[in-house]
C-alpha positions in Angstrom: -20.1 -73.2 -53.3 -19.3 -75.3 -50.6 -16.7 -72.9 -49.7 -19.3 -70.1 -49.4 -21.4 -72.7 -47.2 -19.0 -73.4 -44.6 -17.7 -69.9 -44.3 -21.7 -68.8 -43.7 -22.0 -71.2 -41.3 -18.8 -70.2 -39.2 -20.4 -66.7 -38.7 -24.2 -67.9 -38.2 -22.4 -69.3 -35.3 -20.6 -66.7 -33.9 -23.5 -63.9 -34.1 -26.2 -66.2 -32.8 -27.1 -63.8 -30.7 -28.9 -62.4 -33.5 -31.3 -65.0 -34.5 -33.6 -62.9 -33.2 -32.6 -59.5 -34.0 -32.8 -58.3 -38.3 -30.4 -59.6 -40.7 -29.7 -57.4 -43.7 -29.1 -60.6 -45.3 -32.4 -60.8 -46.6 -35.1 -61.5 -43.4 -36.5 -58.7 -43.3 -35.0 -56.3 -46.4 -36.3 -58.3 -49.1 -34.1 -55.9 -51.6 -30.7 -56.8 -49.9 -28.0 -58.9 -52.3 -28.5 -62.3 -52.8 -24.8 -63.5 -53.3 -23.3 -65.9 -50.0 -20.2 -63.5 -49.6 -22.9 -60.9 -49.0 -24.6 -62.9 -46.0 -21.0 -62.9 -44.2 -20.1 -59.3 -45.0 -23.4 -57.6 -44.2 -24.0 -58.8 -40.6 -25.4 -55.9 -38.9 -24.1 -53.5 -36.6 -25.5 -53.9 -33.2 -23.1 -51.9 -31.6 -20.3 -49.1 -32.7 -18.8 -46.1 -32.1 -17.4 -42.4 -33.0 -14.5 -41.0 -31.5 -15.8 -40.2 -27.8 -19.1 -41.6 -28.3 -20.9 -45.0 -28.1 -24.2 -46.5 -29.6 -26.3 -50.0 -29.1 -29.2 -50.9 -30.5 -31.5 -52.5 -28.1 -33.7 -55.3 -27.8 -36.4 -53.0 -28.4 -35.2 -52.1 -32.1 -34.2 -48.4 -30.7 -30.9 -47.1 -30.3 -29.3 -45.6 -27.5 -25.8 -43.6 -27.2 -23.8 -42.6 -24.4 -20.8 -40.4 -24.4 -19.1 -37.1 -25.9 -22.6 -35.0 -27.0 -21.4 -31.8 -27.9 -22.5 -31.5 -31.8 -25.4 -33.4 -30.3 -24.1 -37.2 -31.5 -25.8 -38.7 -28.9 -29.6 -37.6 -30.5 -31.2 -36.5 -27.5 -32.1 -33.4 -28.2 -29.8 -31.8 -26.2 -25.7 -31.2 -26.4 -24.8 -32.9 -22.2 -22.3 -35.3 -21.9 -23.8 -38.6 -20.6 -21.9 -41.5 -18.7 -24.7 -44.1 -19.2 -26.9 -44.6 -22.2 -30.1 -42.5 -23.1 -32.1 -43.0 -25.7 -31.8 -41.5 -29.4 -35.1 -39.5 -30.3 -37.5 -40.8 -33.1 -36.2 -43.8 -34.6 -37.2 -47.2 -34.4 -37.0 -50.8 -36.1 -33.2 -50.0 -36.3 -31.2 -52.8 -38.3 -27.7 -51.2 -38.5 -25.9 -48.2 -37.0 -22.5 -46.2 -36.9 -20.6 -43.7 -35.1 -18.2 -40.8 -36.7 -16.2 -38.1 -35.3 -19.0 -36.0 -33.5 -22.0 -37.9 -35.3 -23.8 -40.8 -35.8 -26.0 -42.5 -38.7 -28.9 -44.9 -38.2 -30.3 -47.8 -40.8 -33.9 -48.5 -40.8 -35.4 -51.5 -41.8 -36.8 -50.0 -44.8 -33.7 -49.2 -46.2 -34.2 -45.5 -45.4 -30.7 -43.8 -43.2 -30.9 -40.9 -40.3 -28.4 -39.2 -39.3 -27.2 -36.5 -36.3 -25.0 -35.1 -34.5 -21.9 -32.5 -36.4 -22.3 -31.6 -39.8 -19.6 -29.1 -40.4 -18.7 -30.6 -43.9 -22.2 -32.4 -44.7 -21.3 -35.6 -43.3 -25.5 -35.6 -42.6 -26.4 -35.5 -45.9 -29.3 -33.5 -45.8 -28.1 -31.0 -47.9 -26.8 -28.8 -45.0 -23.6 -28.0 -42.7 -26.3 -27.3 -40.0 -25.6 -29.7 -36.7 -28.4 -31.5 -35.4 -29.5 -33.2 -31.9 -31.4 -35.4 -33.4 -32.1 -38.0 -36.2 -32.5 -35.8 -39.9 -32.9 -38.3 -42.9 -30.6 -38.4 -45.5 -31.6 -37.4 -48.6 -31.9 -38.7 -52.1 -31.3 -43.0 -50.4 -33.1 -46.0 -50.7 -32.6 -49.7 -50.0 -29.8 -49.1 -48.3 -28.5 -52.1 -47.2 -25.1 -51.1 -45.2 -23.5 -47.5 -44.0 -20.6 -46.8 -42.4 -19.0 -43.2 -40.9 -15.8 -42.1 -39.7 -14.1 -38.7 -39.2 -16.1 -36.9 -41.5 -17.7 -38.5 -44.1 -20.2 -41.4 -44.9 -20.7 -44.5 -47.0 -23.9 -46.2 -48.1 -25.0 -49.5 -49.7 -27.6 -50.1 -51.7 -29.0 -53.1 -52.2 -27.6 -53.1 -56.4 -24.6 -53.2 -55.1 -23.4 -49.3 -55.3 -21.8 -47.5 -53.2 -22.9 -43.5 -52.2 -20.8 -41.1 -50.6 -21.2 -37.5 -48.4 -19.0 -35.0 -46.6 -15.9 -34.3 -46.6 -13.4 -35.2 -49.3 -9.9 -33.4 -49.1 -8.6 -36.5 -50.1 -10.8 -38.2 -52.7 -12.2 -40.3 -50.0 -16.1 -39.9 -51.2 -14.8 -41.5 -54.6 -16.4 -39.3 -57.0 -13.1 -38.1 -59.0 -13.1 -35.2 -56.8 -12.2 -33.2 -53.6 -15.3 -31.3 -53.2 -17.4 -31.9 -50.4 -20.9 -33.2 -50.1 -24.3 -32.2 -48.6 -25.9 -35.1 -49.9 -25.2 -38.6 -51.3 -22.8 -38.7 -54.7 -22.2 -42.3 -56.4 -18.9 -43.5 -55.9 -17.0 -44.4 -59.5 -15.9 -47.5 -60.7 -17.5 -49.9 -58.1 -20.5 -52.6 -58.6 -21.8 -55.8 -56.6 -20.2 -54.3 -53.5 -22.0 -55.9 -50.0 -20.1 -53.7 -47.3 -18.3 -51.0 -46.3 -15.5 -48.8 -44.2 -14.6 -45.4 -43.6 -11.1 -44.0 -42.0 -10.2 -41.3 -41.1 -9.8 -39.8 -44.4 -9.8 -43.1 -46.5 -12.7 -45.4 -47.5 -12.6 -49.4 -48.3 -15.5 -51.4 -50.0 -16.0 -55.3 -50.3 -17.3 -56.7 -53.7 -19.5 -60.0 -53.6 -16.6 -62.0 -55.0 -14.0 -61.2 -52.4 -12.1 -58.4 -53.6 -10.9 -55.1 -51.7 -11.1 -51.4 -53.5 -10.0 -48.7 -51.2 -10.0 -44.5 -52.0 -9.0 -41.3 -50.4 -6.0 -40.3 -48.4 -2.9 -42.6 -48.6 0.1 -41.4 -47.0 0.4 -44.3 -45.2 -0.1 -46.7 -47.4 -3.8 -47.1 -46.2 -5.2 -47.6 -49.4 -3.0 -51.2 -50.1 -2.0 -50.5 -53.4 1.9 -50.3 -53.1 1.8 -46.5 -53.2 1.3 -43.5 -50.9 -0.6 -41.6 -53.7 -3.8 -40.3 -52.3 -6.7 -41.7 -54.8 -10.0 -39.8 -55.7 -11.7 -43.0 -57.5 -11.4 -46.8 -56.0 -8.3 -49.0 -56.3 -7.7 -52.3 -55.6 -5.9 -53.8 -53.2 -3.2 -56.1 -53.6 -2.8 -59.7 -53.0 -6.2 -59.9 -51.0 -8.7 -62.6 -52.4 -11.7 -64.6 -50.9 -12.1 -61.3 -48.2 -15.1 -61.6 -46.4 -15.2 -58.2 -44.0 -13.2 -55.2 -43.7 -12.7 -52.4 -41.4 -10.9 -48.9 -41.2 -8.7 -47.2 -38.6 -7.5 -44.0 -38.7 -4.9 -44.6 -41.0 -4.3 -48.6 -41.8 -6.9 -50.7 -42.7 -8.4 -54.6 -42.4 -9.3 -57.4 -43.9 -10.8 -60.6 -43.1 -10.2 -63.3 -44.9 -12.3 -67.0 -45.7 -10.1 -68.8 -44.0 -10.3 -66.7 -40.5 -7.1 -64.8 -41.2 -6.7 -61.4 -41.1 -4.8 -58.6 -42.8 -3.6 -55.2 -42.2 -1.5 -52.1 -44.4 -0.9 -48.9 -43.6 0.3 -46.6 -40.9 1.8 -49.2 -38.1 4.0 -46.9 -36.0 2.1 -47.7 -32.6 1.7 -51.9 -33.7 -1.4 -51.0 -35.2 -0.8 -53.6 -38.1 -0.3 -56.7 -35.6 2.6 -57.9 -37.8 5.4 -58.1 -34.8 6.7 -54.4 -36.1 6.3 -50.8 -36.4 6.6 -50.6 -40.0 3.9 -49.4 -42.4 3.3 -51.5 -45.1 1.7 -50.3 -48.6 0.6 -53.4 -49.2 -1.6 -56.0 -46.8 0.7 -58.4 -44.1 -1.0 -61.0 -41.6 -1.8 -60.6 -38.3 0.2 -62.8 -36.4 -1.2 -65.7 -34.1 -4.2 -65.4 -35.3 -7.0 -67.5 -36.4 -10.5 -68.3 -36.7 -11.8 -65.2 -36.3 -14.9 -63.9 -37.6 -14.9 -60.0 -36.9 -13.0 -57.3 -36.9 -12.6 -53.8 -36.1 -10.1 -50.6 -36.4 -9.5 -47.6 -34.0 -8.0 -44.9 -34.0 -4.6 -46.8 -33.5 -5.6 -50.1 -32.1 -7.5 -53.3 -34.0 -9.6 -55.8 -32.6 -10.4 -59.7 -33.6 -13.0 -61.9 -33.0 -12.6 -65.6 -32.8 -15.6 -68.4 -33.2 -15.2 -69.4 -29.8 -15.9 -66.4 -28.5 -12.9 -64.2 -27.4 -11.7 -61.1 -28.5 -7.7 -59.9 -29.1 -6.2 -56.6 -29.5 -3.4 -55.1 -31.0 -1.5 -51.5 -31.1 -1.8 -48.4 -28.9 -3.0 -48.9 -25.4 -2.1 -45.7 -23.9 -6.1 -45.6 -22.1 -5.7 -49.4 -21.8 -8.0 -49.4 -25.2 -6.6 -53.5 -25.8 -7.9 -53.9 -22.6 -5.1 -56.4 -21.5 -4.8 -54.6 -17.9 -2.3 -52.6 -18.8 -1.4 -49.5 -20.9 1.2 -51.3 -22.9 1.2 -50.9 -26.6 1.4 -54.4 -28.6 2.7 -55.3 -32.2 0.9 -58.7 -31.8 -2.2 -59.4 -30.7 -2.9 -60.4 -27.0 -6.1 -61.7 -25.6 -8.8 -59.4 -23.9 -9.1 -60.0 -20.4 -12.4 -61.1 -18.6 -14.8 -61.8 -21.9 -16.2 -64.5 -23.3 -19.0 -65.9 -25.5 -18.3 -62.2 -27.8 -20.6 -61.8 -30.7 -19.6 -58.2 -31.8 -17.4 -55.9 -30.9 -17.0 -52.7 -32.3 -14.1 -49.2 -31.3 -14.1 -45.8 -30.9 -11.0 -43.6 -31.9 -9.4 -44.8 -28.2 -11.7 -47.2 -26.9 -13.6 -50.5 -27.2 -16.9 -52.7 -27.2 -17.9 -56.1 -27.0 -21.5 -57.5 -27.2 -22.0 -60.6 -25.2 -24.6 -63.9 -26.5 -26.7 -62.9 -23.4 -27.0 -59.1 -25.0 -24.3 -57.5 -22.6 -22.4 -54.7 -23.5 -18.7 -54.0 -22.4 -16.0 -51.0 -22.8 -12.8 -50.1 -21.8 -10.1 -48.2 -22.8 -10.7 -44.2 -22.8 -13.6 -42.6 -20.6 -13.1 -38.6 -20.1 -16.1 -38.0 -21.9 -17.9 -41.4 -20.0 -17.9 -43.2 -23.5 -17.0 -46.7 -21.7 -20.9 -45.7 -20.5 -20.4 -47.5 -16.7 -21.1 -44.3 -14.7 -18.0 -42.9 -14.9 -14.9 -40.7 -16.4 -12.6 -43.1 -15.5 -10.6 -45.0 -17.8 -10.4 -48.8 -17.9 -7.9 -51.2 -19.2 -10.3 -54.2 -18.9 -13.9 -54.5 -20.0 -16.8 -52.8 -17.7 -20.2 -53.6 -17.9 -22.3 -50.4 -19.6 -25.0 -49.4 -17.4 -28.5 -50.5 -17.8 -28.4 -51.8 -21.6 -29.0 -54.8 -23.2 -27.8 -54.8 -26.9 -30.1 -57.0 -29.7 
């Protein structure tokens, strides 16, 4: 237990920007897990992002996105690009939120999830391919406790600890022993006591309340961490992973954080991706190198980022839009610091860009901009962090 303690406290640290903001730990969801490895895991997204799009929640419990709109991600009610934030329409007392390719989903505090934006293959779950501009709510959910979104599907949490599915699934990644797609929520097989989630591109990853990694979907890469490159339609563990406290997804390779503030990586590592000094994929999870102490993660596209306690933030893999935000456009197979940020409490990345949340509420991007996704004003890429316009995160 004391392990569990001291591993809570290192992250109460590092988000205290939040002590004012919901915790789906239990504050104000009174049906979230109990367990300690689900306080660490379940810290809630106060900002992320879909491929060309961006999203915050504010101090004011309302989100607001910036960015590619045209499937109408942004929740405006209309389908224009937008280079600084505007507010998504009808939702409030947002706890958690999540950006895919084209579309975004929303948690409320009562455990109830919206979504909007393209829904080609269902990825809205609200039992139609129809897009929408603005917030729909998912069907058949409740006391959800954690979502996530990628290319084009979703995961849910609920607070028993199962995990629920929707969208597309050529590869088995909604986990319900099939590859037929979803209009609304299916329950993923096999899994129980899980306390978060990821979604890659075509691959999914869940956390279970005593430290263990499963993983689903496409795995041609090696993405899934099980020694193969056999796609899965059901969850598998990972190997050699233990005492894993967060994970995240890129488009093909995957994360995990470990007690200890290590982190790990598998899959696709052609562009450094993996942070392991090569360009090897790996089947199985490798460390970061030079890391430690972190407390967050996330996975692009083809980059990763890490989150230390004291406040800094690293990146590693393709930096073709300046995406590791270094100052240059370098790609990197080890991690390297981000230039110009401190005092981080989250940070979050798009398919080619990234996003840090500040203690005093500040949000920065950089990296990619054509679609004015780094939210400064602006199409112009960055290769170190801008300040987004007129937005202070919770």
């Amino acid at each position: 237990m004391k392990k569990k303690k001291t591993q809570h406290r290192r992250f109460k640290q590092a988000f205290n920007v939040l002590s004012t903001a919901v915790v789906l730990s239990g504050a104000l969801l009174p049906f979230a897990p109990k367990e300690a490895n689900a306080a660490v895991a379940m810290q809630p997204k106060i900002v992320d992002a879909g491929s060309a799009h961006s999203l915050a929640i504010g101090q004011d419990g309302k989100v607001y996105a910036w960015g590619w709109n045209y499937y109408g991600q942004l929740g405006d009610g209309s389908a224009t690009r937008r280079t600084t934030p505007v507010q998504v329409q009808g939702l409030s007392n947002v706890v958690a939120i999540t950006g895919g390719n084209g579309y975004s989903l929303a948690l409320t505090v009562d455990g109830k999830v919206y979504a909007w934006g393209w829904n080609g293959f269902g990825q809205l779950g609200d039992g139609t391919t129809t897009n929408r501009t603005t917030p729909v709510q998912v069907q058949g959910l409740s006391n959800v406790v954690a979502v996530a979104a990628e290319y084009a599907h979703s995961l849910a949490v609920t607070a028993d600890g199962k995990v629920y599915a929707w969208g597309y699934n050529g590869s088995g990644q909604l986990g319900d022993g099939t590859k037929i797609n979803r209009t609304t929520p299916v329950q993923v097989q096999g899994l129980s006591n899980v306390v978060a989630v990821a979604t890659g591109s075509a691959h999914s990853l869940a956390l279970t309340a005593d430290g263990k990694v499963y993983a689903w979907g496409n795995n041609s890469s090696g993405q899934l961490g099980n020694g193969t490159t056999t796609d899965r339609t059901t969850p598998v563990q990972v190997q050699g992973l233990s005492n894993v406290v967060a994970v995240a997804a890129g488009g093909s390779h995957s994360l995990a954080l470990t007690a200890d503030g290590k982190v790990y990586a598998w899959g696709i590592n052609g562009l450094g991706q993996l942070g392991d000094g090569t360009a090897t994929s790996r089947t199985a999870p490798v460390q970061v190198q030079g890391l430690s102490n972190v407390v967050a993660v996330a996975a692009g596209g083809n980059h990763s980022l890490a989150l230390t306690a004291d406040g800094k933030v690293y990146a590693w893999g393709y930096n073709y839009s300046g995406q590791l935000g270094d100052g240059t456009t370098t790609s990197r197979t080890t991690p390297v610091q981000v230039q110009g940020l401190s005092n981080v409490v989250a940070v979050a990345t798009g398919f080619d860009h990234s996003l840090a949340v500040t203690a005093d509420g500040k949000v920065y991007a950089w990296g990619y901009n054509e679609s004015g996704q780094l939210g400064d004003g602006t199409t112009t890429n960055r290769t170190t962090p801008a300040l987004v316009s007129s937005l202070t995160a919770k």
